[in-house]
Backbone bond lengths (Angstrom), bond angles and torsions (degrees), N, CA, C in turn:
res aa  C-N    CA-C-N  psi(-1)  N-CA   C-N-CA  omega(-1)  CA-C   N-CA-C  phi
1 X - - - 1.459 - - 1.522 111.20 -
2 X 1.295 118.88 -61.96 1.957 111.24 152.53 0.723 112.33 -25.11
3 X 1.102 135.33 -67.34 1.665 147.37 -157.64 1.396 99.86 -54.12
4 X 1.092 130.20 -66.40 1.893 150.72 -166.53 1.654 83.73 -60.79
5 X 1.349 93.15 -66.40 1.993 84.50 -164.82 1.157 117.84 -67.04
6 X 1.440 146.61 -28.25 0.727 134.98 -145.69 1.993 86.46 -100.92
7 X 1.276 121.80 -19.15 1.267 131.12 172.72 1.686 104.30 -61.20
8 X 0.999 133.81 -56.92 1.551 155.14 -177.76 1.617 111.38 -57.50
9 X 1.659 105.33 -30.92 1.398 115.25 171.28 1.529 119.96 -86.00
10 X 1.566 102.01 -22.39 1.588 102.56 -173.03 1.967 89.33 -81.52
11 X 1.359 114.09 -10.28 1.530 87.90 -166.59 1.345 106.44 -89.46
12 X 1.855 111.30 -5.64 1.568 103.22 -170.53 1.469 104.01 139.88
13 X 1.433 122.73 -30.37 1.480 121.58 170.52 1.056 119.60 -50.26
14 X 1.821 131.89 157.33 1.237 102.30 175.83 1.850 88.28 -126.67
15 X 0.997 92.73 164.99 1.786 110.63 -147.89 1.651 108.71 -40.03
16 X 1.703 116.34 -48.09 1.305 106.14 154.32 1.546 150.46 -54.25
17 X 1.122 98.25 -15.40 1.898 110.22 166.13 1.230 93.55 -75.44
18 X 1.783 135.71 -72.00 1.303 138.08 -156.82 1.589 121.19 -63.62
19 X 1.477 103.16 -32.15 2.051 109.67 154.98 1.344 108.87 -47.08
20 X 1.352 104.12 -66.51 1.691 92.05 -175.71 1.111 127.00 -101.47
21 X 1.491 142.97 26.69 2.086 154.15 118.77 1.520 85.03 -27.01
22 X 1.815 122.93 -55.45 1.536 111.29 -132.74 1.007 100.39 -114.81
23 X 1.266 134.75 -0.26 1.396 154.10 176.93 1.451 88.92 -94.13
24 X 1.231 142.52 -71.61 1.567 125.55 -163.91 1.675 108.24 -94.18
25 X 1.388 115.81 8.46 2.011 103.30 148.20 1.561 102.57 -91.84
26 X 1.335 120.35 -10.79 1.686 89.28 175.47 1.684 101.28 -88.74
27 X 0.754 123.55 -28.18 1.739 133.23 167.68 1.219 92.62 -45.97
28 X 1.233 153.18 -77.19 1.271 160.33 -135.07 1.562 109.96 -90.23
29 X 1.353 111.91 -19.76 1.230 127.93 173.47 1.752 113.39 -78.18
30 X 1.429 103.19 -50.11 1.534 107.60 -164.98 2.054 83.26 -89.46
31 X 0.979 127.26 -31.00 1.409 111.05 164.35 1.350 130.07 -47.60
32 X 1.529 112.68 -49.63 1.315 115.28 163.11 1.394 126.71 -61.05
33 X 1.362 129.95 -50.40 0.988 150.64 -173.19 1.627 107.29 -54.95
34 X 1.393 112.91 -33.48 1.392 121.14 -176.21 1.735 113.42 -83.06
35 X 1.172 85.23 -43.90 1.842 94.80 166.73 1.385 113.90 -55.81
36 X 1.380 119.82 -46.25 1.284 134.69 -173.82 1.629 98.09 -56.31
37 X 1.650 126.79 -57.14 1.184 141.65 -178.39 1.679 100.62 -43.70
38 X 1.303 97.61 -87.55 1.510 118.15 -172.65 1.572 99.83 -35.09
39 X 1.368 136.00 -76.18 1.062 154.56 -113.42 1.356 103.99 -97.85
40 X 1.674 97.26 -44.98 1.580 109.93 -148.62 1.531 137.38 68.00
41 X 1.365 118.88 -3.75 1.296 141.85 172.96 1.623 117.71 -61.73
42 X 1.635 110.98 108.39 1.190 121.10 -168.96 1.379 126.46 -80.37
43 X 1.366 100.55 -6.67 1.575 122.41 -155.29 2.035 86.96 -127.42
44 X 0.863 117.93 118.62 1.678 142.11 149.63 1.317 136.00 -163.50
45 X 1.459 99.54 127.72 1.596 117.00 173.69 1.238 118.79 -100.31
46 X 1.540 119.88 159.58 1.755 115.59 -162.05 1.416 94.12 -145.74
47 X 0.989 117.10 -165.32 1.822 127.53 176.04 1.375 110.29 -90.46
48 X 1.043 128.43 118.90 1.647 125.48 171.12 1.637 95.68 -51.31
49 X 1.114 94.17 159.25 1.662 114.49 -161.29 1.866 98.38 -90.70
50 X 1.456 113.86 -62.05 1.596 106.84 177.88 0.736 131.74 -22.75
51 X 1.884 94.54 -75.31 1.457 117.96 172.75 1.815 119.82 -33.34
52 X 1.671 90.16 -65.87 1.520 77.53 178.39 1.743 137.31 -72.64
53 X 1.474 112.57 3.21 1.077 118.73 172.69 1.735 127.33 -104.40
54 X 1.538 97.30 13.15 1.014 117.40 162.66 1.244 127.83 -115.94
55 X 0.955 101.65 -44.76 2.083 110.84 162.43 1.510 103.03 -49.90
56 X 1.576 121.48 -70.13 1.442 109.54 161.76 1.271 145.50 -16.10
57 X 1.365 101.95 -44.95 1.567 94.88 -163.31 1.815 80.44 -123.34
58 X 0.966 135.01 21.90 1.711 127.38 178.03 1.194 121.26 73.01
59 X 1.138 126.68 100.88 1.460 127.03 147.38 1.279 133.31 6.71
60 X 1.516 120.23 -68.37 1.312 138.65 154.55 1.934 105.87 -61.80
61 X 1.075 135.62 70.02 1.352 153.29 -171.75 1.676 97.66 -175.29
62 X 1.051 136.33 -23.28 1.585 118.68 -153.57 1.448 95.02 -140.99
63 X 1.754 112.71 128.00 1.429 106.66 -175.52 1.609 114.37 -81.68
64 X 1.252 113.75 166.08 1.542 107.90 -171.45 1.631 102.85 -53.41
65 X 0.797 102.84 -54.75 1.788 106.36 -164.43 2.084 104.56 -48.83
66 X 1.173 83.69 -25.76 2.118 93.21 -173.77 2.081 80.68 -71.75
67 X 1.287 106.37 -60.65 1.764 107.51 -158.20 1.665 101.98 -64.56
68 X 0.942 105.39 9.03 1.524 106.48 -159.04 1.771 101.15 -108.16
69 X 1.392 97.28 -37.59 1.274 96.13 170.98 1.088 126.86 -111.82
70 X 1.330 129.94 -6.02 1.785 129.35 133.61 1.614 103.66 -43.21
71 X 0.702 119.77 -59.83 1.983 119.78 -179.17 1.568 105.49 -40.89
72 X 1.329 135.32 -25.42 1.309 133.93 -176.50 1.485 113.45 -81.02
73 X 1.836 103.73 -41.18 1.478 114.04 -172.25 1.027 123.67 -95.91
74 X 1.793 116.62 -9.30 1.535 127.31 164.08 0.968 123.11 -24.15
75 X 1.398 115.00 -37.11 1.490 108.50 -161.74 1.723 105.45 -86.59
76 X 1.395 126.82 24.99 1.186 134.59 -177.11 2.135 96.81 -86.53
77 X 1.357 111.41 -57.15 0.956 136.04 160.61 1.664 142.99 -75.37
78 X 1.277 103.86 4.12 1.401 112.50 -167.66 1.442 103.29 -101.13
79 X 1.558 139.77 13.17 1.121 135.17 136.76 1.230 128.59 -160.51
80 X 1.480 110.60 118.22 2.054 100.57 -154.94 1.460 99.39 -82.27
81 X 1.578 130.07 -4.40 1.485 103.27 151.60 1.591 124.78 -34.81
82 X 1.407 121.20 -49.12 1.124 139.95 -158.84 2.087 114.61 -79.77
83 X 1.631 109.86 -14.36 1.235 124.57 -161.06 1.720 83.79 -68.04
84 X 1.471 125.39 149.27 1.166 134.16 -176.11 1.931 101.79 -96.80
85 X 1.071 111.08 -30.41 1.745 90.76 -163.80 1.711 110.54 -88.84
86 X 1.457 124.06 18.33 1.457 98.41 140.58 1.354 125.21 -101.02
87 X 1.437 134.42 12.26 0.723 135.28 -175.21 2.329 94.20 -97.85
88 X 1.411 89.63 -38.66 1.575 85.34 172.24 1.330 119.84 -71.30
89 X 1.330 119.25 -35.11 1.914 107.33 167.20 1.277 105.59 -90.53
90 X 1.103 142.91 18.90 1.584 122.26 131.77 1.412 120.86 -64.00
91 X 1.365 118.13 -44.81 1.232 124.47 -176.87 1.655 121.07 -64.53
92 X 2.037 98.94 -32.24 1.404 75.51 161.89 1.393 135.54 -102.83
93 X 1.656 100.09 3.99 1.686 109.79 147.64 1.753 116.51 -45.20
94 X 0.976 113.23 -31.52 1.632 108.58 -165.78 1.605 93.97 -86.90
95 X 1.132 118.52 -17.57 1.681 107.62 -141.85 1.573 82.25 -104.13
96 X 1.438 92.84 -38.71 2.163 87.55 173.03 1.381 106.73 -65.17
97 X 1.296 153.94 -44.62 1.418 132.00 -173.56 1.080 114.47 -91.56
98 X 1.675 128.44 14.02 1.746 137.47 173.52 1.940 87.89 -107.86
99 X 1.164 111.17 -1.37 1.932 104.68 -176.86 1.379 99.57 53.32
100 X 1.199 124.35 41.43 1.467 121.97 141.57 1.650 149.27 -45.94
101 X 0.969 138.45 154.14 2.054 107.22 -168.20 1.530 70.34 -110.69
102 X 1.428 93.29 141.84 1.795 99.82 -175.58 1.670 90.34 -112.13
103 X 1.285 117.88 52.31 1.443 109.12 173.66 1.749 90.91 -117.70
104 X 1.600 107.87 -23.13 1.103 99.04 -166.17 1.450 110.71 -108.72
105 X 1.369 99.49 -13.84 2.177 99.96 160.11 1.622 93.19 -68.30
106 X 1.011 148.64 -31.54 1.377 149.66 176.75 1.475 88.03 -37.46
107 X 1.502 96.23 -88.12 1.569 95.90 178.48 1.363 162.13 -37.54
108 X 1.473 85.75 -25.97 1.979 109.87 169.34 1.432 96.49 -82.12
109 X 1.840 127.62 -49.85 1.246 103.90 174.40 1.169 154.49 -30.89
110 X 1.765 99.04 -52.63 1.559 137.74 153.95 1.497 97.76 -36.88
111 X 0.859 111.95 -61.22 1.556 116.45 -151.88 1.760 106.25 -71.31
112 X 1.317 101.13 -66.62 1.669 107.80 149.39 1.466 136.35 -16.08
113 X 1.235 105.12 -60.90 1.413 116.12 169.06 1.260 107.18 -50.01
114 X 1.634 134.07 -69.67 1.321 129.86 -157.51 1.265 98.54 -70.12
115 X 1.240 128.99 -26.83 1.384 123.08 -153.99 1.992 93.44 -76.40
116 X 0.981 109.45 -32.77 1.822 126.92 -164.86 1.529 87.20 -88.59
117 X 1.520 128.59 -49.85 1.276 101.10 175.27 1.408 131.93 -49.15
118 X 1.456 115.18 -38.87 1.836 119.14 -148.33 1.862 80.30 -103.25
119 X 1.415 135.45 -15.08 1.323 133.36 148.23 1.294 124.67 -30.33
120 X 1.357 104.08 -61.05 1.701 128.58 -150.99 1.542 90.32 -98.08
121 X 1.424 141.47 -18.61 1.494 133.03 164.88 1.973 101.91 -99.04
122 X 1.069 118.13 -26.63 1.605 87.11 165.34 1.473 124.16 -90.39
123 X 1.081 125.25 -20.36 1.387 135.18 143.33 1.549 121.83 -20.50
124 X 1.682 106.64 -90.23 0.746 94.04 169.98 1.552 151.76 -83.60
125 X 1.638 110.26 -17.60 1.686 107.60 166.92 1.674 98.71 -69.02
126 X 1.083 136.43 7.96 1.433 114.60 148.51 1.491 128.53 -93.89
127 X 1.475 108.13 -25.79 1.393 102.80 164.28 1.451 130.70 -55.56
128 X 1.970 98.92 -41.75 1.236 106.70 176.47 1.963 122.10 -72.23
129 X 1.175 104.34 -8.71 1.680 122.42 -178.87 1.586 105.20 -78.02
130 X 1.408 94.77 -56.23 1.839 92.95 -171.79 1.778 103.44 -78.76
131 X 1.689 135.56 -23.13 1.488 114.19 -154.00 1.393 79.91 -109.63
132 X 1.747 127.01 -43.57 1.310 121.55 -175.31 1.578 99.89 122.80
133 X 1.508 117.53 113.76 1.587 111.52 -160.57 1.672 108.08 -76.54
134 X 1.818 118.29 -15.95 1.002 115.83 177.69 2.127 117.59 -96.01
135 X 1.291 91.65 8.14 1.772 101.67 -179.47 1.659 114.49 -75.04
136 X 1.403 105.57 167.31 1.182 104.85 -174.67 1.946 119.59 -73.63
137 X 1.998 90.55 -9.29 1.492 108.53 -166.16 1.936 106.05 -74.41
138 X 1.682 106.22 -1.46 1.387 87.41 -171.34 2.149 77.67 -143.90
139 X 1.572 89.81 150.69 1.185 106.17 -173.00 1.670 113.79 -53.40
140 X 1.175 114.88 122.76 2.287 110.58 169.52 1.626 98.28 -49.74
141 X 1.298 123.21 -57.51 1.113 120.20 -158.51 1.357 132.70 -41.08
142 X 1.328 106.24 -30.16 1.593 133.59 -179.66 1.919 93.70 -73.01
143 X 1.743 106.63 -78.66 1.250 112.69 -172.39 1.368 120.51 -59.95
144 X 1.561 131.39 2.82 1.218 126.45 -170.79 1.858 92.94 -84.12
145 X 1.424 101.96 -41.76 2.242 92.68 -159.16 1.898 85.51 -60.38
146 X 1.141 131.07 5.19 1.796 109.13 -178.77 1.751 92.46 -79.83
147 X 1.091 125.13 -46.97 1.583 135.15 -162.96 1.958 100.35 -91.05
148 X 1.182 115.32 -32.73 1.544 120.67 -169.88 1.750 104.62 -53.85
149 X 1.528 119.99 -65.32 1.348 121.72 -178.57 2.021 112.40 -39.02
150 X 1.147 91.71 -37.31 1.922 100.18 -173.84 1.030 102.45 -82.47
151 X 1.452 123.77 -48.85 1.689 107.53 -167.88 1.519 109.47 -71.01
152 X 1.675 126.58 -1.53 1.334 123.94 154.53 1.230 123.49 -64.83
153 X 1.366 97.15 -49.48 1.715 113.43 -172.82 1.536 90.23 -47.75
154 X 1.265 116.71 -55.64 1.707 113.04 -152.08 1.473 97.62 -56.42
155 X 1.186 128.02 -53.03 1.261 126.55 160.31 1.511 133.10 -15.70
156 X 1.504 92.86 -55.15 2.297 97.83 -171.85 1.879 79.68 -96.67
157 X 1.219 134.79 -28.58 1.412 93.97 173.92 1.812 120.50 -77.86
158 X 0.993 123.60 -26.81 1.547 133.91 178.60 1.348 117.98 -83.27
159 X 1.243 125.80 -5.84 1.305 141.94 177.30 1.673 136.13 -142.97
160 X 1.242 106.27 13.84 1.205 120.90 -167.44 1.642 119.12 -16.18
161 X 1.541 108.54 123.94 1.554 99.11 165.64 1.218 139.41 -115.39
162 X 1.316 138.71 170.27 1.752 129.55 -176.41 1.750 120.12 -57.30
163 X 1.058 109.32 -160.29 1.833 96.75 168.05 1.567 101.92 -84.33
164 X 1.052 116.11 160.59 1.568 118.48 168.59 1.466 112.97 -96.60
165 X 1.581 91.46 95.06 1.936 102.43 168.37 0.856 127.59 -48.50
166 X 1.461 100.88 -47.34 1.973 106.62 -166.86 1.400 94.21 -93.81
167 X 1.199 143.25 -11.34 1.365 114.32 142.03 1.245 154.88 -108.05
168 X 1.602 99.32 10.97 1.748 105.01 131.09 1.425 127.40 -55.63
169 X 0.775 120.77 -29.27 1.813 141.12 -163.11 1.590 90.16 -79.75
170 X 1.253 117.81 -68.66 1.548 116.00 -175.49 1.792 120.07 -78.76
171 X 1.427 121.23 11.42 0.963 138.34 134.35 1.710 135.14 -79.48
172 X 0.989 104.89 -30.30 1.414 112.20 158.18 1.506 101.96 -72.32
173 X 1.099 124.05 -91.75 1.441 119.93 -152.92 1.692 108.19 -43.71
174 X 1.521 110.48 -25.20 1.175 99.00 -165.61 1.963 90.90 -91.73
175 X 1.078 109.87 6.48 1.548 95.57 167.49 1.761 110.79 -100.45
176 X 1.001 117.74 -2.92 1.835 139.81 -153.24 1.903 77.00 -98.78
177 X 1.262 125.87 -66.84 1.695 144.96 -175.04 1.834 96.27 -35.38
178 X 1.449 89.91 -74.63 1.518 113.47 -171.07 1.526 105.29 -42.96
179 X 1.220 115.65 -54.51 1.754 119.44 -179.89 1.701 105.45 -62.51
180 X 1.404 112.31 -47.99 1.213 107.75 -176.32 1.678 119.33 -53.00
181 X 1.604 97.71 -40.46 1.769 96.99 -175.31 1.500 90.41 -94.51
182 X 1.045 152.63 -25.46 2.061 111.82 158.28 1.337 118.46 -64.73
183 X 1.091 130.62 -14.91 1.275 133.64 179.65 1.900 92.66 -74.66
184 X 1.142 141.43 -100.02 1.559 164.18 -167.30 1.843 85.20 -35.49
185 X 1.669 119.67 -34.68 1.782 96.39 171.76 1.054 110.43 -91.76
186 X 1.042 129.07 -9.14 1.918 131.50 168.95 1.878 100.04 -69.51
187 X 1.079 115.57 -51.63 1.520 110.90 -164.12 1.831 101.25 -87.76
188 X 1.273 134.32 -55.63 1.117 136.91 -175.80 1.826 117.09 -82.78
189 X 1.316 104.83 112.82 1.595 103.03 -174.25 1.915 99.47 -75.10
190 X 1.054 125.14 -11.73 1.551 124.57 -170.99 1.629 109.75 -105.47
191 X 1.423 112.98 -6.39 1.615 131.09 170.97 1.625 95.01 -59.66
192 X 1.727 97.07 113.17 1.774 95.91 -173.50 1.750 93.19 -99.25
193 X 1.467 143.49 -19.33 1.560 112.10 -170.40 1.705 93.84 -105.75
194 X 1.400 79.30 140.36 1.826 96.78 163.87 1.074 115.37 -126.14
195 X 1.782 102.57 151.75 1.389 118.87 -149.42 1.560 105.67 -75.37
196 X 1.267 122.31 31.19 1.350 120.44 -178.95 1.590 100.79 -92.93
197 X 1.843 100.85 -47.80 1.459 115.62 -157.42 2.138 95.50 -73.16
198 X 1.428 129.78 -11.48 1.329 139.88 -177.84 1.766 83.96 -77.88
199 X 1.327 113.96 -70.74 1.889 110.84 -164.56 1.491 109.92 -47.55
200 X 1.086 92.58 -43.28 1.857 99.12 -171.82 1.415 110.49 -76.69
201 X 1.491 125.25 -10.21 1.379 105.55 -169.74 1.536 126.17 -86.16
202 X 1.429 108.09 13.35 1.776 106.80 154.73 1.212 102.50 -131.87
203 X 1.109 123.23 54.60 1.715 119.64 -176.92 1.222 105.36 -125.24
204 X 1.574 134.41 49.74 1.624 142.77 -167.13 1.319 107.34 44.93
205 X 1.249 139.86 40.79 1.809 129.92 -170.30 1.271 78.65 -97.78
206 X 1.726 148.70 2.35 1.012 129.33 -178.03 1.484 108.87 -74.44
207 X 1.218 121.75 -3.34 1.712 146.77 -164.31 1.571 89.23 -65.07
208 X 1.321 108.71 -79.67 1.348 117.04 -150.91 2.072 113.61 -119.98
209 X 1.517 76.54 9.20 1.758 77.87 169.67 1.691 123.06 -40.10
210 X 1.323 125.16 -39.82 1.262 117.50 -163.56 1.717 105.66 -118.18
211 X 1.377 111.61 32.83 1.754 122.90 143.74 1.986 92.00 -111.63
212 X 0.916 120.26 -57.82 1.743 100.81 169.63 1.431 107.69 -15.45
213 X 1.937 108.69 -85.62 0.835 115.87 -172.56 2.117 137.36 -36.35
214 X 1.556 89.62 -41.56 1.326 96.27 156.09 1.461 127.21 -69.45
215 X 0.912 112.01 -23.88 1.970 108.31 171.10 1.203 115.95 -88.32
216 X 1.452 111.36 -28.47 1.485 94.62 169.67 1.540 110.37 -91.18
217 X 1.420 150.38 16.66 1.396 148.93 -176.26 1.478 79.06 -97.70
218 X 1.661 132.54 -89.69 1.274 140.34 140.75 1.513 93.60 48.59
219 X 1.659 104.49 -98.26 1.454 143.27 -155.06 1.587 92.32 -56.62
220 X 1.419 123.97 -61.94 1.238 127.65 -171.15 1.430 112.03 -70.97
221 X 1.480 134.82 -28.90 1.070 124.49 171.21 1.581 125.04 -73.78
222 X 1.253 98.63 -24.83 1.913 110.04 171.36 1.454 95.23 -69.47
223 X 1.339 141.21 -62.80 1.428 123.20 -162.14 1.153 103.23 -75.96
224 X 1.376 146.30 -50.43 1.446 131.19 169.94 1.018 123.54 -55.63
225 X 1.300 147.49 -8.49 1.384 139.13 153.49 1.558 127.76 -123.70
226 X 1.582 97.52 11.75 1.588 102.21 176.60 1.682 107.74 -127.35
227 X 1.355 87.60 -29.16 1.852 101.93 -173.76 1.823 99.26 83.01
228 X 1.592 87.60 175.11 1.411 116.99 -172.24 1.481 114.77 -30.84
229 X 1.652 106.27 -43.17 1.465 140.65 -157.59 1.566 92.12 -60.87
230 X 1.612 104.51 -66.91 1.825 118.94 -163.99 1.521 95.30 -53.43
231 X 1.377 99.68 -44.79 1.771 91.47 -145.83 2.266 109.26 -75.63
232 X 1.664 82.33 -16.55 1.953 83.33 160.81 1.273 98.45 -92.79
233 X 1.342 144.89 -36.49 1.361 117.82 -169.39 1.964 98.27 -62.26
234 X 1.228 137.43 -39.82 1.291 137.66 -150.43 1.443 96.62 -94.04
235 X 1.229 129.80 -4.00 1.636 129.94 -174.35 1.541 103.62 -72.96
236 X 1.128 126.38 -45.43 1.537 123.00 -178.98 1.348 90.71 -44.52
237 X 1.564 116.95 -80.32 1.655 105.04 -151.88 1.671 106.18 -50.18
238 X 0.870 105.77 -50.35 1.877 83.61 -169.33 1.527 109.46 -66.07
239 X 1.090 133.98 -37.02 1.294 120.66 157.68 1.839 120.94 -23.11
240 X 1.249 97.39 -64.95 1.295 118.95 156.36 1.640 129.29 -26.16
241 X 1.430 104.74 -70.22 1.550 96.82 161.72 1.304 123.14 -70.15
242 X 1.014 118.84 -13.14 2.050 110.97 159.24 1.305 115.69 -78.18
243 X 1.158 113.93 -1.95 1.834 106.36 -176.93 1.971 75.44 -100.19
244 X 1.073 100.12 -51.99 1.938 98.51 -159.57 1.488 107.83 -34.27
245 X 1.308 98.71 -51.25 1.546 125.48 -158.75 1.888 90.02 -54.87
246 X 1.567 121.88 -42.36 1.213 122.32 -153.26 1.734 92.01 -81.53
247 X 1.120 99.27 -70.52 1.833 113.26 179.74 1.694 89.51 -46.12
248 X 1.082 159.21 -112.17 1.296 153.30 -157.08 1.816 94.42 -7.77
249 X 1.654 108.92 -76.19 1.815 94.82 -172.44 1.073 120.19 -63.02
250 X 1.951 127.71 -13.72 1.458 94.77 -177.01 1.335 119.33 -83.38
251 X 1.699 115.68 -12.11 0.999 147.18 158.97 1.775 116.13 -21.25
252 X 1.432 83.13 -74.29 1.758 98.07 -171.63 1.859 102.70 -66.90
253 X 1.508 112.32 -42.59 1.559 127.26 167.21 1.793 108.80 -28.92
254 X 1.708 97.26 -56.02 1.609 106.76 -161.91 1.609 86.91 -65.17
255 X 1.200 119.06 -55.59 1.427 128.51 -165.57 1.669 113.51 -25.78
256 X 1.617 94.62 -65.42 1.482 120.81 -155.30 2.275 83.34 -66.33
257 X 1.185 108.13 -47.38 1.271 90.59 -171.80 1.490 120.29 -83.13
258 X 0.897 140.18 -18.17 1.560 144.14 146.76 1.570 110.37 -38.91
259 X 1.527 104.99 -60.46 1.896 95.92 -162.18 1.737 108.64 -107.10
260 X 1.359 88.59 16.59 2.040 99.56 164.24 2.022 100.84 63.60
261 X 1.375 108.02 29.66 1.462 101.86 -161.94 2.089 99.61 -107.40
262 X 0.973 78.66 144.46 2.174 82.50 -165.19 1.270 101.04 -77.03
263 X 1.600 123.99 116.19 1.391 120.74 165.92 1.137 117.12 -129.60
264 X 1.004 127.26 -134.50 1.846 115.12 -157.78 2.296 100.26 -133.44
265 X 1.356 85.15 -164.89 1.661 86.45 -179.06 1.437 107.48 -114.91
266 X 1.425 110.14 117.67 1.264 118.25 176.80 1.713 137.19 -74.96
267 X 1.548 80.59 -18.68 1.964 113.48 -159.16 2.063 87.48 -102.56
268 X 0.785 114.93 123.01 1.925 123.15 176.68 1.896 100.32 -46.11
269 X 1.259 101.41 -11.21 1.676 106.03 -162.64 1.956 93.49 -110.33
């Protein structure tokens, strides 16, 4: 947490903006991560952190040089698809029922990470070198979040705005909601919405709502008419078609780049 802040300060933050950037991505982290637990949901989006801590508290509150250097570190928070620790306590969910020493998946993680970092920068500043990062040959979508954080900034510096009432206001209530429905599934065993399916419901789950929906009809029809028994004997295979589904695209991926032949996107991303 020094480390982060005191990084955020050398760019121009001043120590109270950078407490709380890094104070609400680890919030946002163990938020996700818990959904991920509970839920099982592979797919979640959250509020970029800047944005909302600037819209909040107003524009005209934060000097350029403070917005200027939140704009560098955004991208810590700017998409909780991307947050790493539910994907790390799954792993050491797996590694505890394989009796794994999770001191040393610690370590492959560690190790992993850098190795995927200095991957994912020669990769891509070479893709973008040889096709051209602004051409039609490589997706905007990717290269737009490099320019996206600034062309906001230009915004709260050229236009400065007040705090945002009405959306404090609709953050409260919608945190007032959220307490109410964990509270009513803690006390009522027949209370059917949980406050997972309230967080998620503008967070793109419109993506993949209806493969959810099939695993859990799936899921519910094996224990109601097979019991506990069916629905572990039948867990391999669907396990199964999520690995297939993956090996099938990297498959066609390896393909398209080996024999130079134009195919499509297999991965939702």
């Amino acid at each position: 947490m020094l480390a982060l802040c005191g990084f955020a300060i050398a760019l121009g933050a001043t120590w109270s903006t950078a407490l709380i950037f890094f104070v609400l991505f680890l919030l946002l982290s163990i938020a996700i991560a818990r959904i991920r637990a509970e839920a099982g949901i592979a797919w979640a989006t959250g509020p970029q952190i800047v944005p909302s801590i600037v819209n909040f508290g107003g524009s005209s509150q934060f000097t350029a040089q403070d917005m200027t250097a939140m704009s560098f570190v955004g991208v810590f928070g700017s998409d909780a698809r991307s947050i790493e620790l539910p994907a790390q306590m799954e792993a050491m969910k797996i590694s505890q029922h394989n009796n794994l020493d999770p001191r040393r998946l610690t370590l492959a993680i560690m190790v992993g990470a850098v190795v995927v970092i200095a991957a994912s920068w020669v990769s891509i500043l070479g893709l973008y070198y040889h096709y051209g990062a602004a051409s039609a040959t490589v997706e905007s979508w990717r290269t737009s979040w490099g320019s996206a954080p600034f062309m906001t900034l230009e915004g709260w510096i050229t236009a400065p705005k007040p705090t945002d009432t009405p959306g404090l206001t609709g953050a409260a209530i919608g945190l007032v909601i959220t307490i109410i429905l964990a509270v009513l599934r803690t006390q009522f065993v027949w209370w059917p919405f949980h406050p997972i399916g309230f967080a998620l419901g503008g967070s793109g789950i419109d993506w993949i709502w209806f493969p959810m929906f099939l695993g859990w009809t799936a899921k519910a029809l094996s224990i109601r008419f097979g019991g506990i028994k069916t629905f572990r004997t039948a867990l391999p295979f669907f396990i199964g078609l999520v690995l297939g589904d993956y090996v099938i695209s990297a498959l066609w991926a390896l393909t398209y780049l080996f024999t130079g032949l134009h195919g499509y996107r297999t991965f939702p991303i």
